[in-house]
C-alpha positions as CSV (number, residue, x, y, z in Angstrom):
1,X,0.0,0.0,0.0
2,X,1.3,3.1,-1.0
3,X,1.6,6.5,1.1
4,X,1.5,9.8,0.3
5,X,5.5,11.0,1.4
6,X,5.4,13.7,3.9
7,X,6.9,16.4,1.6
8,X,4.4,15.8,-0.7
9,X,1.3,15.9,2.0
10,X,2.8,19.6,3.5
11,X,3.0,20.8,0.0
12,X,-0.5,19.9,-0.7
13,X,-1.3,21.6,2.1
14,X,0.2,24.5,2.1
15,X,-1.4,25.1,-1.2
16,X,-4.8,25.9,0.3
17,X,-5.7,29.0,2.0
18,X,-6.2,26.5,5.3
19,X,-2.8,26.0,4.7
20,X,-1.4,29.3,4.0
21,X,-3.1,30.9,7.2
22,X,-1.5,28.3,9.2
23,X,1.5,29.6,8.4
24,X,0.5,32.8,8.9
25,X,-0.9,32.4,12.2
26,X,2.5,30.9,13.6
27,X,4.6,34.2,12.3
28,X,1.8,36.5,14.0
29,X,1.6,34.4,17.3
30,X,5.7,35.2,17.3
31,X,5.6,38.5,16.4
32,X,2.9,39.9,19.0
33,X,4.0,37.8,21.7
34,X,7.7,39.0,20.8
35,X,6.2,42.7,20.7
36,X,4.0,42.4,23.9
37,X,7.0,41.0,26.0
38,X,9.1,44.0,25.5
39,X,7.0,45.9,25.4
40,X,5.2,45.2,28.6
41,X,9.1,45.7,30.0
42,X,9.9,48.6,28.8
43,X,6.7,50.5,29.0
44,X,6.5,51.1,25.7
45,X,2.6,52.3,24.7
46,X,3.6,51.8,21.3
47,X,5.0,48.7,20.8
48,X,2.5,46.9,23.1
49,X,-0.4,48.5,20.6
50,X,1.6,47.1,18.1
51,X,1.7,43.4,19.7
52,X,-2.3,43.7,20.6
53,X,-2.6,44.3,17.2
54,X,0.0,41.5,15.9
55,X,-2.1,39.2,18.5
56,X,-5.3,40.3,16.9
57,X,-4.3,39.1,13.5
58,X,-3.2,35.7,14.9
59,X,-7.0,35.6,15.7
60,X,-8.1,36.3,12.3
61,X,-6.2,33.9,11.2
62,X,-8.2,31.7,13.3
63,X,-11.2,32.7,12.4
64,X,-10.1,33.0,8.5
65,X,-9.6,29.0,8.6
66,X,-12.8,28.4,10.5
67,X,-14.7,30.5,8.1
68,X,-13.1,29.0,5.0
69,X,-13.9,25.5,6.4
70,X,-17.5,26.4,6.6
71,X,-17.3,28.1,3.1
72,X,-16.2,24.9,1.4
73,X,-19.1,23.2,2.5
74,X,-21.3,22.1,-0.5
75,X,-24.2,23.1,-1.5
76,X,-27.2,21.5,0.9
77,X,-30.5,21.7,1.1
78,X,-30.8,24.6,3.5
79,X,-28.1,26.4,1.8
80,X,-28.6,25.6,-1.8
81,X,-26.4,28.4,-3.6
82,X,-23.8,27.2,-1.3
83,X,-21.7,28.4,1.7
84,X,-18.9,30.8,0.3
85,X,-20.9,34.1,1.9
86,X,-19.0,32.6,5.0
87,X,-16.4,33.7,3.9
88,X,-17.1,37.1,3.4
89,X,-18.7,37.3,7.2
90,X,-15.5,35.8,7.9
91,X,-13.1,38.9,6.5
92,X,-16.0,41.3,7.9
93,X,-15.6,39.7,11.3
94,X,-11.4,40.2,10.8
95,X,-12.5,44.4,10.1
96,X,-14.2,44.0,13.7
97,X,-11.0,42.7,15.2
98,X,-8.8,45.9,13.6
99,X,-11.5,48.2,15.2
100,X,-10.9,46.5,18.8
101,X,-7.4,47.3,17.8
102,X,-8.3,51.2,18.0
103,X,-10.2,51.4,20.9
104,X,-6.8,49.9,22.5
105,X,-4.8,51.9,21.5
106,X,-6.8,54.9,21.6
107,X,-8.2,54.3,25.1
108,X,-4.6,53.4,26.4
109,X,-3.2,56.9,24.6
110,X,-5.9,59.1,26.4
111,X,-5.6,57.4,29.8
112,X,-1.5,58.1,29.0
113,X,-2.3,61.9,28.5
114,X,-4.6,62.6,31.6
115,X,-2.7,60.4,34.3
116,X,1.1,61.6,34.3
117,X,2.2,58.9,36.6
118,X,2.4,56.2,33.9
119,X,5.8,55.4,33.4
120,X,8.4,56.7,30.6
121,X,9.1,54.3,28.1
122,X,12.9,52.7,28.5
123,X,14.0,52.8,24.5
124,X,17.0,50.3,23.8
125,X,19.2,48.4,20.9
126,X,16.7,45.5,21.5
127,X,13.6,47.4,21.2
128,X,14.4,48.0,17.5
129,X,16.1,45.0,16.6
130,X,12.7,43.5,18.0
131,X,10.6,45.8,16.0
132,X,13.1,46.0,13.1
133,X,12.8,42.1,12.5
134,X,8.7,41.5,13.4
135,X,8.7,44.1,10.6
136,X,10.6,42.2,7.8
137,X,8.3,39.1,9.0
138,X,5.1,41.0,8.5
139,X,6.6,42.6,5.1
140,X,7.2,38.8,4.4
141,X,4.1,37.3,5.5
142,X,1.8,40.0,3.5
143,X,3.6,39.5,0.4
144,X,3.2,35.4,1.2
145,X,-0.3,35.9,1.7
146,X,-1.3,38.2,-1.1
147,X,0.5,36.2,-3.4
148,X,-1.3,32.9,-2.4
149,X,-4.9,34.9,-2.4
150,X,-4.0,35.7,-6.1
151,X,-3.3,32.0,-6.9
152,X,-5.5,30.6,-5.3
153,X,-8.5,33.1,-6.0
154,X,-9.4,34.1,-2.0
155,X,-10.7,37.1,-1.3
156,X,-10.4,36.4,2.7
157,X,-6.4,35.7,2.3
158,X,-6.0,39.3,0.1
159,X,-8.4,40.7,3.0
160,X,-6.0,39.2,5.6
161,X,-3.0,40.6,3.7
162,X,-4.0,44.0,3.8
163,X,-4.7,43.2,7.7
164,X,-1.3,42.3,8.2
165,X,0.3,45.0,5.8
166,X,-1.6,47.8,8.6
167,X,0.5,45.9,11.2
168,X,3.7,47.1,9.1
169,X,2.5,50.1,9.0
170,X,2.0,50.1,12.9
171,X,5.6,48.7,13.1
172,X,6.7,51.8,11.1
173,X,5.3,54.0,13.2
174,X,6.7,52.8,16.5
175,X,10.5,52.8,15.4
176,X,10.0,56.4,14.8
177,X,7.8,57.1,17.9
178,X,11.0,55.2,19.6
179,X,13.3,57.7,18.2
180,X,11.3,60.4,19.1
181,X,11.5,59.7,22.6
182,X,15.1,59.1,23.1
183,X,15.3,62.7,21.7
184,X,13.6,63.6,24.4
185,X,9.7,63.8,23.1
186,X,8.3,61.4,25.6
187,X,5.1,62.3,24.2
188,X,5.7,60.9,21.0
189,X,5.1,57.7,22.5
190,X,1.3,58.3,23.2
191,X,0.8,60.4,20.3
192,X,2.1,58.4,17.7
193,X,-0.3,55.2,19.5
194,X,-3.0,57.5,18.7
195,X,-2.5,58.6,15.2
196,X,-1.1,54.4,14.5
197,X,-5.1,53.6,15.3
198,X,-6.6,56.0,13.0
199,X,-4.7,54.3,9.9
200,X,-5.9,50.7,11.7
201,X,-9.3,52.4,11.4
202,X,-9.2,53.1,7.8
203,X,-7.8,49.9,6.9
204,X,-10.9,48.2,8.8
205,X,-13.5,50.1,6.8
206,X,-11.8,48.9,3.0
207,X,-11.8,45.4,4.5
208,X,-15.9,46.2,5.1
209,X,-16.7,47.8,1.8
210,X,-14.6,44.7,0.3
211,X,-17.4,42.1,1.1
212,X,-19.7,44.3,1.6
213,X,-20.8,43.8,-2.1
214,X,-20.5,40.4,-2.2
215,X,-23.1,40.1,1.0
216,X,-25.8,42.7,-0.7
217,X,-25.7,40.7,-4.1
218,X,-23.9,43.6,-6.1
219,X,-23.2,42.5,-9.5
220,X,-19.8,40.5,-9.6
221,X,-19.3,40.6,-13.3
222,X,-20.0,43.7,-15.9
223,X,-22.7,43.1,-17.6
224,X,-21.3,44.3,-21.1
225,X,-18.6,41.8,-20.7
226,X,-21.2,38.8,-20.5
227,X,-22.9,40.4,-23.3
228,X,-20.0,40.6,-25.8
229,X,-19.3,36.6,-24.7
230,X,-23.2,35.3,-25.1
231,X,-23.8,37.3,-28.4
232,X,-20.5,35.4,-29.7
233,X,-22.2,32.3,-29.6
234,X,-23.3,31.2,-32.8
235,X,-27.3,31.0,-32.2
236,X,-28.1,33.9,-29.8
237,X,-29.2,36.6,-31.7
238,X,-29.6,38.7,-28.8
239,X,-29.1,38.5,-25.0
240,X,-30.8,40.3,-21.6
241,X,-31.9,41.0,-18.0
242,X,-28.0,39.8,-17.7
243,X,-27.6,39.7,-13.6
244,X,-24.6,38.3,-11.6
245,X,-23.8,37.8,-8.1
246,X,-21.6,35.8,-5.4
247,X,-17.9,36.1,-4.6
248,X,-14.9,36.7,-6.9
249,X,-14.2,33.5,-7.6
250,X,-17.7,32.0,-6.9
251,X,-19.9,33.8,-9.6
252,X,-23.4,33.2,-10.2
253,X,-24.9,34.0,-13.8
254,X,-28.9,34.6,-14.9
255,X,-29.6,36.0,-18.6
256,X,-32.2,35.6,-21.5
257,X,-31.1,34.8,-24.4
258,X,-33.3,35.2,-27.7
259,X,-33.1,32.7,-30.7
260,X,-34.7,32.0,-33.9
261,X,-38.5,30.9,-33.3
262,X,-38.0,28.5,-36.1
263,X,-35.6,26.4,-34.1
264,X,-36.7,23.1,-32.3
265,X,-36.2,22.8,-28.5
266,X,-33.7,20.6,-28.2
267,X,-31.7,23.1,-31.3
268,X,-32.4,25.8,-28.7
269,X,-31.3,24.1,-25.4
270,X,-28.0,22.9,-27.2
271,X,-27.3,26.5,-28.0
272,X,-27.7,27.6,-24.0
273,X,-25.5,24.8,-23.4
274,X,-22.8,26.4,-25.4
275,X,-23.8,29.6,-23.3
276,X,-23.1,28.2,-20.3
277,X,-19.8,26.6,-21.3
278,X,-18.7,29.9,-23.3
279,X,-18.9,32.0,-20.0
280,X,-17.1,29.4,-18.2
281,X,-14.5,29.8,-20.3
282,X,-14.3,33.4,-20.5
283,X,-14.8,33.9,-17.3
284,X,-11.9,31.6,-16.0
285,X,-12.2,30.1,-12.5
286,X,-14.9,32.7,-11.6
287,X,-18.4,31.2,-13.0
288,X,-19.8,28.2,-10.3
289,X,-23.8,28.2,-12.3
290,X,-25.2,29.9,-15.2
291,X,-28.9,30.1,-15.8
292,X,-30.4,30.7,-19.4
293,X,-34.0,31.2,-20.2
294,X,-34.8,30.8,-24.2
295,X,-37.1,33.1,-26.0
296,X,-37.8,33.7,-29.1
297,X,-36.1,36.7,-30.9
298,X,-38.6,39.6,-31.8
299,X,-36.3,41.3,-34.2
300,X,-35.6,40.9,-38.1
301,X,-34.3,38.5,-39.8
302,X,-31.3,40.6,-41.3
303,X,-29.8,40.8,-37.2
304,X,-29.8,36.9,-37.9
Protein backbone atom coordinates (compact mmCIF):
# COMPACT_ATOMS: atom_id res chain seq x y z
CA UNK A 1 0.00 0.00 0.00
CA UNK A 2 1.34 3.06 -0.97
CA UNK A 3 1.60 6.50 1.06
CA UNK A 4 1.54 9.83 0.28
CA UNK A 5 5.49 10.95 1.39
CA UNK A 6 5.42 13.67 3.86
CA UNK A 7 6.92 16.37 1.60
CA UNK A 8 4.38 15.80 -0.67
CA UNK A 9 1.35 15.89 1.97
CA UNK A 10 2.76 19.56 3.50
CA UNK A 11 2.99 20.77 -0.04
CA UNK A 12 -0.49 19.93 -0.75
CA UNK A 13 -1.31 21.64 2.10
CA UNK A 14 0.19 24.46 2.13
CA UNK A 15 -1.40 25.11 -1.17
CA UNK A 16 -4.78 25.90 0.33
CA UNK A 17 -5.74 28.98 1.98
CA UNK A 18 -6.20 26.49 5.33
CA UNK A 19 -2.78 26.02 4.68
CA UNK A 20 -1.41 29.32 4.04
CA UNK A 21 -3.13 30.95 7.24
CA UNK A 22 -1.52 28.30 9.17
CA UNK A 23 1.54 29.61 8.38
CA UNK A 24 0.46 32.85 8.95
CA UNK A 25 -0.90 32.43 12.22
CA UNK A 26 2.54 30.93 13.58
CA UNK A 27 4.62 34.19 12.30
CA UNK A 28 1.77 36.48 13.99
CA UNK A 29 1.55 34.44 17.28
CA UNK A 30 5.70 35.19 17.26
CA UNK A 31 5.65 38.53 16.42
CA UNK A 32 2.91 39.90 18.95
CA UNK A 33 3.96 37.84 21.66
CA UNK A 34 7.73 38.96 20.84
CA UNK A 35 6.20 42.74 20.74
CA UNK A 36 4.04 42.44 23.95
CA UNK A 37 7.00 41.00 26.01
CA UNK A 38 9.14 43.99 25.50
CA UNK A 39 7.01 45.88 25.39
CA UNK A 40 5.15 45.22 28.65
CA UNK A 41 9.05 45.73 30.05
CA UNK A 42 9.90 48.56 28.80
CA UNK A 43 6.75 50.53 28.99
CA UNK A 44 6.46 51.15 25.72
CA UNK A 45 2.56 52.25 24.66
CA UNK A 46 3.56 51.83 21.33
CA UNK A 47 5.02 48.72 20.77
CA UNK A 48 2.49 46.94 23.13
CA UNK A 49 -0.38 48.51 20.64
CA UNK A 50 1.57 47.15 18.08
CA UNK A 51 1.74 43.38 19.67
CA UNK A 52 -2.28 43.74 20.64
CA UNK A 53 -2.56 44.28 17.17
CA UNK A 54 -0.01 41.54 15.93
CA UNK A 55 -2.07 39.23 18.46
CA UNK A 56 -5.28 40.32 16.87
CA UNK A 57 -4.35 39.10 13.51
CA UNK A 58 -3.19 35.74 14.90
CA UNK A 59 -6.96 35.57 15.72
CA UNK A 60 -8.12 36.26 12.32
CA UNK A 61 -6.23 33.90 11.19
CA UNK A 62 -8.24 31.65 13.31
CA UNK A 63 -11.23 32.66 12.37
CA UNK A 64 -10.07 33.02 8.50
CA UNK A 65 -9.62 28.95 8.58
CA UNK A 66 -12.76 28.42 10.48
CA UNK A 67 -14.73 30.53 8.06
CA UNK A 68 -13.11 29.02 5.02
CA UNK A 69 -13.86 25.52 6.43
CA UNK A 70 -17.51 26.42 6.61
CA UNK A 71 -17.29 28.14 3.05
CA UNK A 72 -16.18 24.94 1.41
CA UNK A 73 -19.09 23.19 2.47
CA UNK A 74 -21.25 22.07 -0.54
CA UNK A 75 -24.17 23.06 -1.50
CA UNK A 76 -27.18 21.51 0.90
CA UNK A 77 -30.50 21.70 1.13
CA UNK A 78 -30.76 24.63 3.46
CA UNK A 79 -28.09 26.38 1.82
CA UNK A 80 -28.59 25.58 -1.83
CA UNK A 81 -26.43 28.36 -3.60
CA UNK A 82 -23.75 27.21 -1.31
CA UNK A 83 -21.67 28.39 1.71
CA UNK A 84 -18.93 30.80 0.27
CA UNK A 85 -20.90 34.05 1.87
CA UNK A 86 -19.05 32.57 4.95
CA UNK A 87 -16.40 33.66 3.92
CA UNK A 88 -17.12 37.11 3.42
CA UNK A 89 -18.66 37.26 7.22
CA UNK A 90 -15.48 35.76 7.94
CA UNK A 91 -13.14 38.91 6.53
CA UNK A 92 -16.00 41.32 7.92
CA UNK A 93 -15.55 39.67 11.31
CA UNK A 94 -11.40 40.23 10.82
CA UNK A 95 -12.53 44.45 10.15
CA UNK A 96 -14.20 44.01 13.75
CA UNK A 97 -10.98 42.65 15.15
CA UNK A 98 -8.82 45.91 13.56
CA UNK A 99 -11.53 48.23 15.23
CA UNK A 100 -10.87 46.51 18.84
CA UNK A 101 -7.44 47.29 17.78
CA UNK A 102 -8.30 51.19 18.03
CA UNK A 103 -10.19 51.43 20.92
CA UNK A 104 -6.78 49.93 22.46
CA UNK A 105 -4.85 51.93 21.52
CA UNK A 106 -6.80 54.87 21.64
CA UNK A 107 -8.18 54.28 25.07
CA UNK A 108 -4.59 53.42 26.44
CA UNK A 109 -3.24 56.86 24.59
CA UNK A 110 -5.92 59.12 26.39
CA UNK A 111 -5.58 57.36 29.78
CA UNK A 112 -1.54 58.14 29.00
CA UNK A 113 -2.33 61.93 28.53
CA UNK A 114 -4.57 62.59 31.57
CA UNK A 115 -2.68 60.41 34.34
CA UNK A 116 1.07 61.56 34.32
CA UNK A 117 2.23 58.92 36.60
CA UNK A 118 2.39 56.22 33.92
CA UNK A 119 5.84 55.35 33.38
CA UNK A 120 8.39 56.73 30.56
CA UNK A 121 9.10 54.25 28.11
CA UNK A 122 12.88 52.70 28.53
CA UNK A 123 14.03 52.77 24.47
CA UNK A 124 16.95 50.31 23.78
CA UNK A 125 19.18 48.40 20.89
CA UNK A 126 16.70 45.46 21.49
CA UNK A 127 13.63 47.36 21.20
CA UNK A 128 14.42 48.01 17.52
CA UNK A 129 16.09 44.95 16.60
CA UNK A 130 12.70 43.52 17.95
CA UNK A 131 10.55 45.78 16.00
CA UNK A 132 13.12 45.99 13.06
CA UNK A 133 12.80 42.07 12.55
CA UNK A 134 8.73 41.48 13.37
CA UNK A 135 8.66 44.13 10.64
CA UNK A 136 10.55 42.20 7.75
CA UNK A 137 8.28 39.10 8.97
CA UNK A 138 5.08 40.99 8.47
CA UNK A 139 6.64 42.57 5.13
CA UNK A 140 7.20 38.83 4.35
CA UNK A 141 4.05 37.31 5.49
CA UNK A 142 1.83 40.00 3.48
CA UNK A 143 3.61 39.48 0.36
CA UNK A 144 3.15 35.39 1.19
CA UNK A 145 -0.34 35.89 1.68
CA UNK A 146 -1.28 38.20 -1.11
CA UNK A 147 0.46 36.20 -3.36
CA UNK A 148 -1.29 32.87 -2.43
CA UNK A 149 -4.92 34.93 -2.42
CA UNK A 150 -4.03 35.75 -6.11
CA UNK A 151 -3.25 31.95 -6.88
CA UNK A 152 -5.46 30.56 -5.27
CA UNK A 153 -8.50 33.08 -6.04
CA UNK A 154 -9.36 34.06 -1.99
CA UNK A 155 -10.66 37.14 -1.32
CA UNK A 156 -10.39 36.36 2.71
CA UNK A 157 -6.37 35.72 2.27
CA UNK A 158 -6.05 39.34 0.10
CA UNK A 159 -8.36 40.70 2.97
CA UNK A 160 -6.02 39.20 5.59
CA UNK A 161 -3.01 40.57 3.68
CA UNK A 162 -3.99 44.04 3.76
CA UNK A 163 -4.73 43.21 7.67
CA UNK A 164 -1.26 42.30 8.24
CA UNK A 165 0.26 45.03 5.79
CA UNK A 166 -1.57 47.82 8.57
CA UNK A 167 0.51 45.86 11.22
CA UNK A 168 3.66 47.12 9.14
CA UNK A 169 2.54 50.07 9.01
CA UNK A 170 1.98 50.10 12.92
CA UNK A 171 5.57 48.70 13.05
CA UNK A 172 6.68 51.85 11.11
CA UNK A 173 5.34 53.99 13.21
CA UNK A 174 6.65 52.75 16.46
CA UNK A 175 10.48 52.83 15.44
CA UNK A 176 9.97 56.44 14.79
CA UNK A 177 7.84 57.09 17.89
CA UNK A 178 10.99 55.21 19.64
CA UNK A 179 13.31 57.73 18.18
CA UNK A 180 11.31 60.40 19.13
CA UNK A 181 11.49 59.70 22.60
CA UNK A 182 15.09 59.11 23.10
CA UNK A 183 15.32 62.71 21.73
CA UNK A 184 13.59 63.57 24.37
CA UNK A 185 9.73 63.80 23.08
CA UNK A 186 8.30 61.42 25.63
CA UNK A 187 5.07 62.29 24.18
CA UNK A 188 5.72 60.89 21.03
CA UNK A 189 5.11 57.67 22.47
CA UNK A 190 1.27 58.33 23.19
CA UNK A 191 0.80 60.40 20.33
CA UNK A 192 2.06 58.41 17.72
CA UNK A 193 -0.31 55.24 19.50
CA UNK A 194 -3.03 57.50 18.67
CA UNK A 195 -2.51 58.59 15.15
CA UNK A 196 -1.14 54.42 14.50
CA UNK A 197 -5.14 53.62 15.33
CA UNK A 198 -6.60 56.04 13.02
CA UNK A 199 -4.69 54.28 9.90
CA UNK A 200 -5.90 50.70 11.69
CA UNK A 201 -9.32 52.39 11.37
CA UNK A 202 -9.23 53.12 7.78
CA UNK A 203 -7.82 49.89 6.87
CA UNK A 204 -10.90 48.17 8.82
CA UNK A 205 -13.48 50.09 6.84
CA UNK A 206 -11.83 48.93 2.96
CA UNK A 207 -11.83 45.43 4.52
CA UNK A 208 -15.87 46.16 5.12
CA UNK A 209 -16.66 47.81 1.76
CA UNK A 210 -14.58 44.71 0.33
CA UNK A 211 -17.35 42.12 1.14
CA UNK A 212 -19.67 44.32 1.59
CA UNK A 213 -20.75 43.84 -2.10
CA UNK A 214 -20.52 40.40 -2.19
CA UNK A 215 -23.09 40.10 1.02
CA UNK A 216 -25.78 42.74 -0.66
CA UNK A 217 -25.72 40.73 -4.12
CA UNK A 218 -23.91 43.56 -6.12
CA UNK A 219 -23.20 42.49 -9.50
CA UNK A 220 -19.76 40.52 -9.61
CA UNK A 221 -19.32 40.61 -13.25
CA UNK A 222 -19.99 43.66 -15.90
CA UNK A 223 -22.73 43.09 -17.57
CA UNK A 224 -21.29 44.32 -21.12
CA UNK A 225 -18.60 41.80 -20.69
CA UNK A 226 -21.16 38.84 -20.48
CA UNK A 227 -22.95 40.41 -23.27
CA UNK A 228 -19.97 40.61 -25.79
CA UNK A 229 -19.33 36.62 -24.72
CA UNK A 230 -23.22 35.27 -25.07
CA UNK A 231 -23.84 37.33 -28.38
CA UNK A 232 -20.50 35.42 -29.71
CA UNK A 233 -22.16 32.35 -29.58
CA UNK A 234 -23.30 31.18 -32.82
CA UNK A 235 -27.30 31.02 -32.18
CA UNK A 236 -28.07 33.86 -29.77
CA UNK A 237 -29.24 36.64 -31.66
CA UNK A 238 -29.65 38.69 -28.79
CA UNK A 239 -29.14 38.52 -25.01
CA UNK A 240 -30.80 40.31 -21.57
CA UNK A 241 -31.89 41.04 -17.99
CA UNK A 242 -28.01 39.75 -17.67
CA UNK A 243 -27.61 39.66 -13.57
CA UNK A 244 -24.58 38.34 -11.64
CA UNK A 245 -23.80 37.85 -8.05
CA UNK A 246 -21.58 35.77 -5.38
CA UNK A 247 -17.89 36.15 -4.58
CA UNK A 248 -14.92 36.73 -6.94
CA UNK A 249 -14.22 33.47 -7.65
CA UNK A 250 -17.73 31.96 -6.94
CA UNK A 251 -19.89 33.81 -9.62
CA UNK A 252 -23.38 33.19 -10.25
CA UNK A 253 -24.88 33.98 -13.78
CA UNK A 254 -28.94 34.62 -14.90
CA UNK A 255 -29.64 36.00 -18.60
CA UNK A 256 -32.25 35.62 -21.51
CA UNK A 257 -31.11 34.80 -24.37
CA UNK A 258 -33.34 35.16 -27.69
CA UNK A 259 -33.13 32.72 -30.68
CA UNK A 260 -34.68 32.04 -33.93
CA UNK A 261 -38.52 30.93 -33.29
CA UNK A 262 -38.00 28.49 -36.13
CA UNK A 263 -35.57 26.39 -34.13
CA UNK A 264 -36.74 23.13 -32.30
CA UNK A 265 -36.22 22.80 -28.49
CA UNK A 266 -33.66 20.57 -28.22
CA UNK A 267 -31.65 23.14 -31.28
CA UNK A 268 -32.36 25.81 -28.70
CA UNK A 269 -31.33 24.08 -25.44
CA UNK A 270 -27.96 22.94 -27.23
CA UNK A 271 -27.29 26.46 -27.96
CA UNK A 272 -27.67 27.56 -24.03
CA UNK A 273 -25.49 24.76 -23.35
CA UNK A 274 -22.82 26.40 -25.41
CA UNK A 275 -23.77 29.61 -23.34
CA UNK A 276 -23.11 28.22 -20.34
CA UNK A 277 -19.80 26.62 -21.35
CA UNK A 278 -18.66 29.85 -23.31
CA UNK A 279 -18.90 31.96 -19.99
CA UNK A 280 -17.12 29.35 -18.17
CA UNK A 281 -14.46 29.83 -20.30
CA UNK A 282 -14.35 33.38 -20.54
CA UNK A 283 -14.78 33.94 -17.28
CA UNK A 284 -11.86 31.59 -16.03
CA UNK A 285 -12.19 30.06 -12.46
CA UNK A 286 -14.89 32.67 -11.60
CA UNK A 287 -18.40 31.23 -12.99
CA UNK A 288 -19.77 28.18 -10.30
CA UNK A 289 -23.77 28.19 -12.27
CA UNK A 290 -25.23 29.85 -15.18
CA UNK A 291 -28.94 30.07 -15.76
CA UNK A 292 -30.44 30.68 -19.41
CA UNK A 293 -33.95 31.19 -20.17
CA UNK A 294 -34.78 30.78 -24.17
CA UNK A 295 -37.06 33.06 -25.97
CA UNK A 296 -37.84 33.73 -29.07
CA UNK A 297 -36.09 36.71 -30.85
CA UNK A 298 -38.56 39.58 -31.77
CA UNK A 299 -36.29 41.29 -34.22
CA UNK A 300 -35.61 40.93 -38.14
CA UNK A 301 -34.31 38.55 -39.84
CA UNK A 302 -31.33 40.55 -41.32
CA UNK A 303 -29.82 40.85 -37.17
CA UNK A 304 -29.77 36.90 -37.90
Amino acid sequence: MQTTPPASLYSKILHTPQGVFGVTLFFNLLVSLSKLFWGYQTHTLSMTADGFHSLLDAVANVVGIVGLNISMKPADHNHPYGHRKFEAIASMVISFFIFLTCFEIAGEGFSRFFSPQHSHPRISPTSYGIIGITLLINLWVTWYENKKGKELKSDLLIADAKHTLSDCLVSISVLFSMAAVQLGFLWADTVLALVVSLIILKVGFELIMIHFSALTDEAALDPNEISAVVLAVPGVLDCHKIRSRGMRDHVFIDLHIQVDPQLTVKEAHGISYRVESTLGEAFDGQVREVLVHVEEYEGTAESA
